[in-house]
C-alpha positions as CSV (number, residue, x, y, z in Angstrom):
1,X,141.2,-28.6,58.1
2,X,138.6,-30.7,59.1
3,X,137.8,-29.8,62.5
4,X,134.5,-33.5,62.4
5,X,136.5,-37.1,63.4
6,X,136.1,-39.6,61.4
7,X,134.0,-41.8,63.9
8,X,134.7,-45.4,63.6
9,X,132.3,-48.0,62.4
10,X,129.8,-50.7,64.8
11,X,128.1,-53.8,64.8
12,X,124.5,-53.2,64.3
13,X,122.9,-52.5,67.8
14,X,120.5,-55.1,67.4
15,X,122.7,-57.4,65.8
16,X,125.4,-57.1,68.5
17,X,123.9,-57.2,71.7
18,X,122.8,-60.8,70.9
19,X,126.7,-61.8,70.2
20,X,130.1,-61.3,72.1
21,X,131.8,-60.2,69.0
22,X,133.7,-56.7,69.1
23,X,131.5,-54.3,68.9
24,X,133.9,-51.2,67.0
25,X,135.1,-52.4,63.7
26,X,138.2,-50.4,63.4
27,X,139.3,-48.0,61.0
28,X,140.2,-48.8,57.3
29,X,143.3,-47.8,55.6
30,X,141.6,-44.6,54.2
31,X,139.6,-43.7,57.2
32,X,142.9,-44.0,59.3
33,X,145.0,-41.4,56.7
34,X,142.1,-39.2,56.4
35,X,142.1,-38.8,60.8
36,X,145.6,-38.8,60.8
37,X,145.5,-35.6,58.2
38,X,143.9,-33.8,60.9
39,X,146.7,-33.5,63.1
40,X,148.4,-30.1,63.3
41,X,151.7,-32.1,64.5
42,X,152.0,-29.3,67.2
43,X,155.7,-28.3,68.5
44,X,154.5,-28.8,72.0
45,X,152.5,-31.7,71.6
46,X,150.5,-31.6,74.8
47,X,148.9,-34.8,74.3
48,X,152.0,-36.5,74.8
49,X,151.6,-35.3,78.4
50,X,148.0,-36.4,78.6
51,X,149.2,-40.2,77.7
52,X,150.7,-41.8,81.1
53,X,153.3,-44.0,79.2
54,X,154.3,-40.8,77.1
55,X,153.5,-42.1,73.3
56,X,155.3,-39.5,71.4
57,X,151.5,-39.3,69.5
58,X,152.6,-36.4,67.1
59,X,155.3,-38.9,65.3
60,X,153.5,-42.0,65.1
61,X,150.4,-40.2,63.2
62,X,152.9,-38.5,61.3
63,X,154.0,-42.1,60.0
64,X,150.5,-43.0,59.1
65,X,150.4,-40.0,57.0
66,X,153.4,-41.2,55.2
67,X,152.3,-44.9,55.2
68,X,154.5,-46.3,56.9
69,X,152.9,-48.2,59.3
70,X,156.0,-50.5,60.7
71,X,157.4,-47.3,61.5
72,X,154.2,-45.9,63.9
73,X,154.6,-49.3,65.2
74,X,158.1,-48.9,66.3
75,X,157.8,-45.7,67.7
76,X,154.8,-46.7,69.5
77,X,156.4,-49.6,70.9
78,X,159.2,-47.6,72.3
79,X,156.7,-46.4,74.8
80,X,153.9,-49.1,75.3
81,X,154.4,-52.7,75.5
82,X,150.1,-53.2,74.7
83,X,149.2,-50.8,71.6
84,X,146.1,-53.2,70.3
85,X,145.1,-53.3,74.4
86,X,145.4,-49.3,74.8
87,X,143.9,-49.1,71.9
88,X,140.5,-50.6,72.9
89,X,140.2,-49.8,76.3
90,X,142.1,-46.4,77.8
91,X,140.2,-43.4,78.1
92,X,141.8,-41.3,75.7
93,X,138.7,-39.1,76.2
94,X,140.4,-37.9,79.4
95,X,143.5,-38.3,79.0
96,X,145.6,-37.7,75.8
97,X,142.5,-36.6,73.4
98,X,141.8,-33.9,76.2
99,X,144.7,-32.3,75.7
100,X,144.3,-31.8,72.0
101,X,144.6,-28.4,70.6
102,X,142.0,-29.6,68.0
103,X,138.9,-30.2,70.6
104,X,139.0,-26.5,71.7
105,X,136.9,-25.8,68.3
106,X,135.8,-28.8,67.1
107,X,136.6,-32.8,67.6
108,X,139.9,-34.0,69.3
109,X,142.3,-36.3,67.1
110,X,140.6,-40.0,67.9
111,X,144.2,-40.8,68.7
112,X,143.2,-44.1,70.2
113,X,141.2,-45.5,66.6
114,X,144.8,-44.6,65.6
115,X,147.0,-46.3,67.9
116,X,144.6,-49.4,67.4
117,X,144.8,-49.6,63.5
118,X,148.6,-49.2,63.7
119,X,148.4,-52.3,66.3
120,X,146.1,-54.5,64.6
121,X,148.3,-53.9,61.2
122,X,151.0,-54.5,62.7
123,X,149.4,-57.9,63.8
124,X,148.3,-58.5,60.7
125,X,151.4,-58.2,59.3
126,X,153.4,-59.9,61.6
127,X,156.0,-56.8,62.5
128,X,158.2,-57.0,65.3
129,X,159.3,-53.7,66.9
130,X,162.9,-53.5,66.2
131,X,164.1,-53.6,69.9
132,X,167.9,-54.9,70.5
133,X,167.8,-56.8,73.8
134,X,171.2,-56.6,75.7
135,X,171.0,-59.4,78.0
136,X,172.5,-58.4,81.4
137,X,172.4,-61.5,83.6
138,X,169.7,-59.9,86.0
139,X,166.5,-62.1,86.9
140,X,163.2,-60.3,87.8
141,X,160.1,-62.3,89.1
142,X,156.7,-60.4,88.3
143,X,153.7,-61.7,89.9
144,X,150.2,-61.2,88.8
145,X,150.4,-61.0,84.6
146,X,147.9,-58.2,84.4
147,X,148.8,-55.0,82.9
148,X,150.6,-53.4,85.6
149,X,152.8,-56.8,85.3
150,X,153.1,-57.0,81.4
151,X,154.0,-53.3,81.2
152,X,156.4,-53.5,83.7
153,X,157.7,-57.9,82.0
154,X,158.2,-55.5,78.5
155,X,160.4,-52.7,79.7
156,X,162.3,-55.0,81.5
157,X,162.9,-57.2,78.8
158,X,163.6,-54.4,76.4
159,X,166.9,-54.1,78.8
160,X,167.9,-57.5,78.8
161,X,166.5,-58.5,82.4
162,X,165.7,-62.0,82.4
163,X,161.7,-61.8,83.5
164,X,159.3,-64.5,84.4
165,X,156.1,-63.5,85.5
166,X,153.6,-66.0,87.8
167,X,150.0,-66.3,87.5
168,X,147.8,-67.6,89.8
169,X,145.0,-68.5,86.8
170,X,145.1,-70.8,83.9
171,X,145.4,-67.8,81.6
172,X,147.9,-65.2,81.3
173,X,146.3,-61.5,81.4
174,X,144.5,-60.5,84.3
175,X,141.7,-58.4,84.3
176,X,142.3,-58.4,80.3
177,X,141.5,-61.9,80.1
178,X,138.7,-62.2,82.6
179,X,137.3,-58.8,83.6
180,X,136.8,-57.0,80.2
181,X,134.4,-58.9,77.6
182,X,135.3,-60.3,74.4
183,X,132.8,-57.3,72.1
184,X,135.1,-55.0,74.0
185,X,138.6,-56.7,73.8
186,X,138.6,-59.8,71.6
187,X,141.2,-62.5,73.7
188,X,142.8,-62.8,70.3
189,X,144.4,-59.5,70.8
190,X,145.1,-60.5,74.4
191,X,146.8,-63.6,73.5
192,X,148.7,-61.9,70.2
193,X,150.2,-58.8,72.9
194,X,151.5,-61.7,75.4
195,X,152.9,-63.3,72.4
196,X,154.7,-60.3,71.4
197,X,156.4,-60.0,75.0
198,X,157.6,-64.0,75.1
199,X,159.2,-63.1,71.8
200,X,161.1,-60.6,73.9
201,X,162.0,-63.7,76.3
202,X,159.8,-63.2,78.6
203,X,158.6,-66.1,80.4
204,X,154.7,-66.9,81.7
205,X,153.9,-69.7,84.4
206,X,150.5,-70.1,84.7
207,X,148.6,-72.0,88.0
208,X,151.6,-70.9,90.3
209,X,150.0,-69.1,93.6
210,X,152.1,-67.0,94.8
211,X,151.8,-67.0,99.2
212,X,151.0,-70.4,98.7
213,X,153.0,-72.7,96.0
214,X,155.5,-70.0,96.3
215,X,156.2,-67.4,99.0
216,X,157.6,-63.9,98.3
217,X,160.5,-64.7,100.6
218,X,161.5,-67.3,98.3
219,X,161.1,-65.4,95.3
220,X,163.5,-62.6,96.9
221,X,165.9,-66.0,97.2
222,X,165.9,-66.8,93.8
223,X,165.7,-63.4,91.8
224,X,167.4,-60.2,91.4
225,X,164.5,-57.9,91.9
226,X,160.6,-58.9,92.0
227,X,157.5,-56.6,91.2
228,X,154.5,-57.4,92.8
229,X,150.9,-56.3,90.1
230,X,148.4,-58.8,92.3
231,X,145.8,-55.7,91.0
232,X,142.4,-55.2,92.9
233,X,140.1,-58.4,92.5
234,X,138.1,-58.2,95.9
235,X,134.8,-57.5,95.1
236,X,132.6,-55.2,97.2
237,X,129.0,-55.5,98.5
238,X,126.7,-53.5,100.2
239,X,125.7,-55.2,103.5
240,X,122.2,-55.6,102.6
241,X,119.5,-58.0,103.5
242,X,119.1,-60.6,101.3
243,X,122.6,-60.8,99.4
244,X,123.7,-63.6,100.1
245,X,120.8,-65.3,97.9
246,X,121.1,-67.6,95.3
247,X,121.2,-64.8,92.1
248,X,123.2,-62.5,93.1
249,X,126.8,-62.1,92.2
250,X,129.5,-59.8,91.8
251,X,130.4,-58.5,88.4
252,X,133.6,-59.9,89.2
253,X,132.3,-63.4,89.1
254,X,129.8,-62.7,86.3
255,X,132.5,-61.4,84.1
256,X,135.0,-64.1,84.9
257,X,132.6,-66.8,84.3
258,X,131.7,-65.4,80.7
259,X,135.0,-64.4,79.6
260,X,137.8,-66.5,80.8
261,X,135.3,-69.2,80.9
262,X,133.2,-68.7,78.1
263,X,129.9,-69.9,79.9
264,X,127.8,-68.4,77.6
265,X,128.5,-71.2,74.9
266,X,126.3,-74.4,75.0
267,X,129.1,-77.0,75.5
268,X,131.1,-74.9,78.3
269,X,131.7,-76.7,81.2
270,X,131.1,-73.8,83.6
271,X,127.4,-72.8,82.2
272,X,125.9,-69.7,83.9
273,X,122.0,-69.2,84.8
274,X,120.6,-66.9,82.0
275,X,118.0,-64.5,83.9
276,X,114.9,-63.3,82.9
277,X,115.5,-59.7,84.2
278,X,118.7,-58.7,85.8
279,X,120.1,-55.5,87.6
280,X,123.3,-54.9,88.0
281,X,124.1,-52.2,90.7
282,X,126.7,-49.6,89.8
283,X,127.7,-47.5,86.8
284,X,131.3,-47.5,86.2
285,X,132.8,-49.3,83.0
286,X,132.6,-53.1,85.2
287,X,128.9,-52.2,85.5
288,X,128.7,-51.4,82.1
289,X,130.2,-54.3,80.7
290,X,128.2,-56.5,83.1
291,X,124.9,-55.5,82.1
292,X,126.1,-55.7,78.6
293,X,127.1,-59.0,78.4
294,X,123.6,-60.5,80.3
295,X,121.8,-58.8,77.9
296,X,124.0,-60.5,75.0
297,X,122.6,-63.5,77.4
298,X,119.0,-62.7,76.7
299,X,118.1,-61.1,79.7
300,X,116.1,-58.0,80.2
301,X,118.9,-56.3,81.5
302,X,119.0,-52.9,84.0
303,X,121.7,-50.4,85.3
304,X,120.5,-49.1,88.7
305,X,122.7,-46.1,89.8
306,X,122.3,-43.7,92.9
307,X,123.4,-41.0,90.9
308,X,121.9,-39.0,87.9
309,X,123.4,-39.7,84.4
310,X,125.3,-36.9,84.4
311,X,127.3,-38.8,87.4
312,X,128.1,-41.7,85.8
313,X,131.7,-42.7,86.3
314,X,131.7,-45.2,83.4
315,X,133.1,-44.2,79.7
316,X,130.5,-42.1,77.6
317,X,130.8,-44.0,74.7
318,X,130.0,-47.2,76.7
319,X,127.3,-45.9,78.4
320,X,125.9,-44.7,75.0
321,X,126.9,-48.4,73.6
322,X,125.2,-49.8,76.3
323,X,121.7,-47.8,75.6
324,X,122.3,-48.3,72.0
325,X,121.7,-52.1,73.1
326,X,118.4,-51.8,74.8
327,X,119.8,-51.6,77.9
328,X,117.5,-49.9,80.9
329,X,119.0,-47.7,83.0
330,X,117.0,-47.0,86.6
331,X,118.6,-44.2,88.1
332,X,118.5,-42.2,90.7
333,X,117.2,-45.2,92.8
334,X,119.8,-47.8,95.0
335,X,118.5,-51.0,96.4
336,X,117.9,-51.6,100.2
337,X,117.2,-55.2,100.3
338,X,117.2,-58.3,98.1
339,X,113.7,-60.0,98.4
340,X,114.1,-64.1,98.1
341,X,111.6,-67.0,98.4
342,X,111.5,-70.1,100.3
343,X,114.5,-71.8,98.5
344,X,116.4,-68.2,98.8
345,X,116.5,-67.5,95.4
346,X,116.0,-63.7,94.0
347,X,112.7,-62.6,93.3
348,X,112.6,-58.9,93.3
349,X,114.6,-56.0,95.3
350,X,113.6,-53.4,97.3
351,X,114.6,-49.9,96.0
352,X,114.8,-46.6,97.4
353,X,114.4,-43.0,95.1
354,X,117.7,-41.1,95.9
355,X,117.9,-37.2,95.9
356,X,121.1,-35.0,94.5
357,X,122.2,-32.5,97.2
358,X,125.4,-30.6,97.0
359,X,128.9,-31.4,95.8
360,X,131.4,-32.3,98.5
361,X,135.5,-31.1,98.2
362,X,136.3,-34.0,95.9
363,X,133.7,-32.3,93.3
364,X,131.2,-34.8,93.3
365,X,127.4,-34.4,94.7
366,X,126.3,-36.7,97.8
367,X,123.2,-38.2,97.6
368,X,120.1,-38.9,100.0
369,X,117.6,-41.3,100.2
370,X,113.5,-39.7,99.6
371,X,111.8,-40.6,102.6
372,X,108.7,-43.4,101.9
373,X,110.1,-43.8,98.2
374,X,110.3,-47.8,98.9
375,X,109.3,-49.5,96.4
376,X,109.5,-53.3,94.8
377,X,111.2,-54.6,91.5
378,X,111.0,-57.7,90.2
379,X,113.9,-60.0,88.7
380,X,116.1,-62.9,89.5
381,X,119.3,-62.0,89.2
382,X,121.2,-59.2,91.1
383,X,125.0,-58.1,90.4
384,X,126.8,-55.5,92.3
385,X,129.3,-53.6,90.4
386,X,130.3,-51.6,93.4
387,X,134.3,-51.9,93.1
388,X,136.7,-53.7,94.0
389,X,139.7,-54.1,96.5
390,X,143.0,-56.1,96.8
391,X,143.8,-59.2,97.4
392,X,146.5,-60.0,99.1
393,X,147.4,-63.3,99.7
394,X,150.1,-63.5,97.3
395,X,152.2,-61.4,100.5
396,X,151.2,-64.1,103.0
397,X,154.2,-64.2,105.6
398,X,156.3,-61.3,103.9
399,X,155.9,-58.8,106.4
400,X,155.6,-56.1,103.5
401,X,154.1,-53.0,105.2
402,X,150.4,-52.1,103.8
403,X,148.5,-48.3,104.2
404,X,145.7,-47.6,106.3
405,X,143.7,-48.4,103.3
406,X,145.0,-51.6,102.6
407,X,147.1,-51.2,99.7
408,X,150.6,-52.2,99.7
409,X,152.5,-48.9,100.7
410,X,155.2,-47.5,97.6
411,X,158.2,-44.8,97.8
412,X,158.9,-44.9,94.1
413,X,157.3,-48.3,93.3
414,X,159.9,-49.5,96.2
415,X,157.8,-51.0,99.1
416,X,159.0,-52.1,102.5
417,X,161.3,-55.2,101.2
418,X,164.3,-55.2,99.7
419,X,164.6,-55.1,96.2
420,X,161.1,-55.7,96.1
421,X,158.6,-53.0,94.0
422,X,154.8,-52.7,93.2
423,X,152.1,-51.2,90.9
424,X,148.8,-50.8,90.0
425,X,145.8,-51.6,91.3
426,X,147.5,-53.0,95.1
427,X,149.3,-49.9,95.4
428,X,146.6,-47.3,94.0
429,X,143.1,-49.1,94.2
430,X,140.8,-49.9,91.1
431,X,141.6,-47.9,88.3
432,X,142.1,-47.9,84.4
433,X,144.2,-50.1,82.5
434,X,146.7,-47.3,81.5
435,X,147.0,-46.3,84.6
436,X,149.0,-50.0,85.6
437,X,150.9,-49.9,82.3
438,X,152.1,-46.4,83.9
439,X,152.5,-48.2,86.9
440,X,154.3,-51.4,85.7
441,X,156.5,-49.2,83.5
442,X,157.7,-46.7,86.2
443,X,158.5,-49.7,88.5
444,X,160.8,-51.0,86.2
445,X,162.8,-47.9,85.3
446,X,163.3,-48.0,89.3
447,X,164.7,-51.6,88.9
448,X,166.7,-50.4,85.4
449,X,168.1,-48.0,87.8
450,X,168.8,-50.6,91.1
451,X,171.6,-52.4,88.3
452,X,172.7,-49.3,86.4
């Protein structure tokens, strides 16, 4: 057996990072049979555990070995509502692939290349999962149509609940649509996954606020159950001098201008400034895909992170995409103040070296500043990719009861008000796409449950 994957095809470095088209090309049809021969098809298939939604992986490869591709499809679908999404984006790296039996003495089945060739055939070829839907009088309201909501809209609808989920922005998707860029996940596939749920009879209304146009209160009035996936779209700063110049933004805002808005075309009505040289602060996958897409903008573009490389919270493979690119990473070295002229507009930063000391409990190494490190750095655009937190105004006036933290407080994705439930990011803090699907799908199982 071959113990090497078959690694999937890219876009020219230097082709791609002057374009927002995807960057991974997907597998063909022999390069998908030829990964799915390496799978042992193990009796305790321990990736299974490693994937929070529980794909049964083992059965679905098995079906691209025979060919059959509607039936990977279907038994993919049986456990995730967002294969093409998953796909792309989760890190199967940590999750399902590092439970492998096959990476002990050589490369882990690249079980997400597979899931994401079954869900673009399936696309291509128009199947539809063969789901009977049961209808069972029950209305649910989700609110926030990220991917907490959408997991949770799919498993509901699956068992007949009629769902309709509100969204405060023009566009179905949330962080899908705006926070992750198109060379990562093409909106087509966004658009095409959301399709797939409304075929389910799911409904979507878009430009609804919910704590303003509508309250939760009301929602309570009018539905059976509601699920509340608002996610975690507060940016953070750092409380420096200087930040609140004109040139410096949060990757939140960057992303969301460029994606949902599509500001780096000519004729879009939202344009964005191109800069010369940019930083963006940070280095998880947001800072990643931020410095990314200004460099697709022309700009010479930096990652400046406290840490070492070896620290890096972001995906390896985007970090190597990213260098692939030409983009700079200054690390080891964290800004202290943003440095404007007389109109307040960036000219340069001030930066500190940073020194690795020990790890703490949680595992990871604190850091220190080097005494009379300071140095300058020119540009004229700064973005801080420092995380993000919720925002809650979607529970204005509903009393429910938050944590310490700020998050909206869950005893099996029940919070505080009756027959209302939550996921995701509001209940756990930023995390990873997956991660909500789990979320989104455990809350509804609770509500499957309320009516059983």
């Amino acid at each position: 057996m071959n113990d090497e994957k078959v690694k999937m095809r890219t876009q020219d470095p230097k082709v791609r990072n002057k374009n927002f088209e995807e960057v991974e090309l997907g597998y063909t049809k022999e390069e998908a049979l030829k990964e799915a021969s390496r799978c042992l098809h193990c009796k305790v298939p321990r990736c299974v555990e490693g994937c929070p939604v529980n794909i049964m992986i083992p059965d679905f490869i098995a079906a691209i070995k025979e060919n059959n591709i509607k039936k990977a499809y279907e038994i993919i679908s049986e456990s995730s509502s967002l294969p093409a999404i998953c796909g792309r984006v989760c890190p199967q790296e940590k999750q399902c692939e590092s439970k492998c039996v096959k990476g002990l003495k050589g490369d882990a089945i690249s079980i997400g290349s597979l899931e994401r060739y079954v869900a673009d055939e399936a696309m291509k070829n128009d199947f539809v999962a063969n789901i009977k839907v049961p209808k069972n009088n029950k209305k649910v309201a989700i609110v926030g149509s990220g991917p907490a909501g959408l997991s949770c809209a799919g498993e509901l609808a699956k068992k007949g609940f009629s769902v309709t989920i509100y969204e405060v922005l023009h566009k179905a998707g949330g962080v899908l649509s705006y926070g992750i860029p198109e060379f990562r996940l093409p909106k087509s596939i966004v658009e095409n996954q959301i399709k797939s749920l409304k075929k389910l009879g799911v409904t979507i209304r878009t430009n609804i606020p919910i704590g303003n146009a509508l309250t939760i209160k009301e929602l309570q009035k009018e539905y059976d159950a509601v699920f509340i996936g608002t996610g975690a779209g507060l940016p953070k700063f750092m409380g420096i001098e200087g930040e609140d110049a004109s040139g410096v933004f949060s990757a939140n805002e960057i992303l969301t201008r460029i994606n949902l808005m599509k500001s780096y075309k000519e004729e879009s009505k939202t344009p964005i400034k191109k800069p010369k040289k940019a930083y963006v602060i940070g280095g998880g996958n947001v800072a990643m895909d931020a410095v990314r897409s200004l460099k697709r903008l022309g700009a010479d573009a930096h990652i400046m992170y406290r840490r070492s490389e070896e620290e890096l919270p972001a995906r390896k493979m985007e970090a190597e995409h990213a260098k692939e690119e030409g983009i700079k990473f200054d690390l080891l070295q964290n800004p202290v103040k943003i440095i404007t002229d007389e109109a307040n507009n960036v000219t340069g930063m001030e930066v500190v070296d940073m020194e690795l000391k020990e790890a703490g409990e949680d595992g990871r190494r604190s850091v220190e500043e080097k005494k009379g490190s300071n140095h300058i750095v020119d540009c004229d655009m700064v973005v801080m990719a420092l995380g993000t937190g919720p925002n809650h105004e979607a529970l204005k006036d509903s009393n429910i009861v938050l944590t310490d933290k700020n998050l909206i407080e869950v005893k099996d994705s029940k919070t505080s008000l009756d027959n209302v439930f939550a996921g995701g990011d509001a209940v756990t803090g930023a995390a990873t796409v997956i991660l909500a699907m789990e979320a989104g799908k455990k809350a509804a199982k609770e509500i499957i449950n309320l009516f059983s």
